[in-house]
N, C-alpha and C positions, 0 to 999 in steps of 0.2 A: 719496328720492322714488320713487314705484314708476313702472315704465314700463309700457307698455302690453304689454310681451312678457311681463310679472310678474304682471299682474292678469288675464291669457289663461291661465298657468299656473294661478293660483290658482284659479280657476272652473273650469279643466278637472279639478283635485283636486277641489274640494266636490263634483261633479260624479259624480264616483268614488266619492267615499266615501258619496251618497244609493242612487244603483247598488247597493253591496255590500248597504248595509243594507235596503234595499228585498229583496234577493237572498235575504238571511238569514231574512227574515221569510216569503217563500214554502217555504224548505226546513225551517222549522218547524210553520206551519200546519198542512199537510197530516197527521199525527204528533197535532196538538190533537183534531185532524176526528175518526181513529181513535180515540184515546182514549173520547170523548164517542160516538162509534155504540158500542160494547158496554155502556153504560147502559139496562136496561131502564124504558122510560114508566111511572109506576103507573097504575093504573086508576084509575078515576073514585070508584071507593067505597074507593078503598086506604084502611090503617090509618095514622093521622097521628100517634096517639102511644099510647102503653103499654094504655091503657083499652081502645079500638079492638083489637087486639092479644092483648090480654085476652078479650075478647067473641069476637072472630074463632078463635081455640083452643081455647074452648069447643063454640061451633058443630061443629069438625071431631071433637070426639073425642064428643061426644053422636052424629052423625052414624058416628060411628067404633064406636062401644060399640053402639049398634042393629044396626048392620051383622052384626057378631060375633054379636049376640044371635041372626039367622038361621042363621048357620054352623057353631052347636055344636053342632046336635042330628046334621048333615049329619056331622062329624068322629066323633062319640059311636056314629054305626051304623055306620061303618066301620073303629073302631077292636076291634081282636079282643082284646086284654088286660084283665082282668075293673080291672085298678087302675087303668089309660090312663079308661075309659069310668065310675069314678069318680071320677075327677080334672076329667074333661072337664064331666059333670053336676053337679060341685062348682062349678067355676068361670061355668056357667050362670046358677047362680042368685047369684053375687056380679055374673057381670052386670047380671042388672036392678035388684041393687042401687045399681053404679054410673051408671044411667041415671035411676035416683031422683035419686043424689046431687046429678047435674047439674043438674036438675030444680029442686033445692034451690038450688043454686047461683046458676044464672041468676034467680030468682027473689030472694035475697039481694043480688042489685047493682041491683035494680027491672028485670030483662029479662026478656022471655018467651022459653023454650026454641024454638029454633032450629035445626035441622039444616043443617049446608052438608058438598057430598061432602067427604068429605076421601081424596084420591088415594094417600097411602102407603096406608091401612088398606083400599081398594079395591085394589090392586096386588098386598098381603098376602096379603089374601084369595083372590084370584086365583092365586098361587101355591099355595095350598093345595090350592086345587080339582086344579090342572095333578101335584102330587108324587099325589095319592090317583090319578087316573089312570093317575100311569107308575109304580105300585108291586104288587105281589101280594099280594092278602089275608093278612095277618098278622101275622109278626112285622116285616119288612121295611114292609110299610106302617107299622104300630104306629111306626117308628122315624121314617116322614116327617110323620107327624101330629105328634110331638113337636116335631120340628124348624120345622115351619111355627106350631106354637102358640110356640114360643116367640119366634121372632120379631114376632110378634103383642104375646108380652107386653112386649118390649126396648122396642119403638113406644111402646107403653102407656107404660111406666115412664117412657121421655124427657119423654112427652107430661104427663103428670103433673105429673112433676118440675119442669116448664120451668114449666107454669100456676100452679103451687101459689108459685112464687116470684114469678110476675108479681103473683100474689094479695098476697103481702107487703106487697111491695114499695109498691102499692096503696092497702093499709090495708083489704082485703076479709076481715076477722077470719072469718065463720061461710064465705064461700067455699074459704078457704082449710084449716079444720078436714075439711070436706065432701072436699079432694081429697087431703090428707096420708091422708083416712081407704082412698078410693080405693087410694093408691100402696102403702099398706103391703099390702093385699090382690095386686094385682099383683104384686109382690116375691115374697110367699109364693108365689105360685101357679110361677113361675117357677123360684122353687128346688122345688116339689113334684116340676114335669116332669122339672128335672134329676136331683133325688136317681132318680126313675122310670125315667130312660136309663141311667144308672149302673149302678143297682141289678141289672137283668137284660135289658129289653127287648136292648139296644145290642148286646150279644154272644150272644142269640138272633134277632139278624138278621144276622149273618155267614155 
């Protein structure tokens, strides 16, 4: 039979063992809290699933492809190499062909064309402008103009790439025709600049 000196123990134990656990559960908390603050909130009009998604990467590279359509003629007069300022005007007019396409596109999933900034392709651009300032008419410019169009086109490509499978994936049969048509165009143009650097510019800017 338990004495009273046995059941004073015992409850000073339980006692103990609510203490620790209570203890444990403050030195983990705090560890949860962090975790869950570097979770960004989505906005109000976030994308909820693939379609959204879809629609939303559209907008940026129609937005993206206009952008550019201003910036060729600006690269095209500052470029001194007679094959840079054919390549540059080449690629002009496959731009508004891809601003057609999109055109095409959003109109094949029942959307009207939509611009939203899209901030890589604003950033891009923006360093174009900043290498043609720190550069000397020439060959040395000739060399930063390639190097900012081609990262121009990489953007491109990914961007492409990435929608053209969202498109798949989808079941957007004529959108997805519309961007592979896009990507292959980009591609080319990309290995054009580079066979161009190669070729002579690159070592007539040393």
């Amino acid at each position: 039979m338990a004495t009273v000196k046995d059941k004073k123990q015992a409850t000073k134990k339980a006692s103990t063992s609510k203490s620790q656990s209570a203890s444990k559960k403050k030195v983990t908390s705090p560890k949860s809290k962090v975790a869950d603050a570097g979770k960004v909130p989505a906005k109000k009009d976030a994308a909820k699933n693939l379609q959204d998604l879809f629609e939303d990467g559209l907008k940026d590279i129609y937005w993206a492809e206009k952008a550019l359509k201003k910036e060729l003629p600006k690269m095209e007069k500052n470029a001194s190499s007679t094959e840079l300022k054919k390549a540059i005007k080449g690629h002009l007019g496959e731009t508004e062909q891809h601003i057609k396409r999109l055109e095409e596109a959003f109109k094949s999933i029942g959307k009207k064309a939509e611009a939203e900034k899209c901030d890589a392709m604003a950033g891009l651009l923006e360093e174009g402008k900043g290498i043609i300032k720190e550069t000397k008419i020439g060959a040395v410019r000739d060399a930063g103009i390639i190097a900012a169009a081609q990262k121009v086109e990489h953007y491109e490509i990914a961007t492409y790439g990435t929608l053209a499978a969202f498109a798949k994936v989808l079941g957007h049969k004529k959108a997805l025709k519309l961007l592979l048509e896009s990507l292959k165009e980009e591609k080319k143009c990309d290995e054009a600049l580079t066979k161009l650097a190669d070729t002579n510019l690159n070592s007539k800017a040393e």
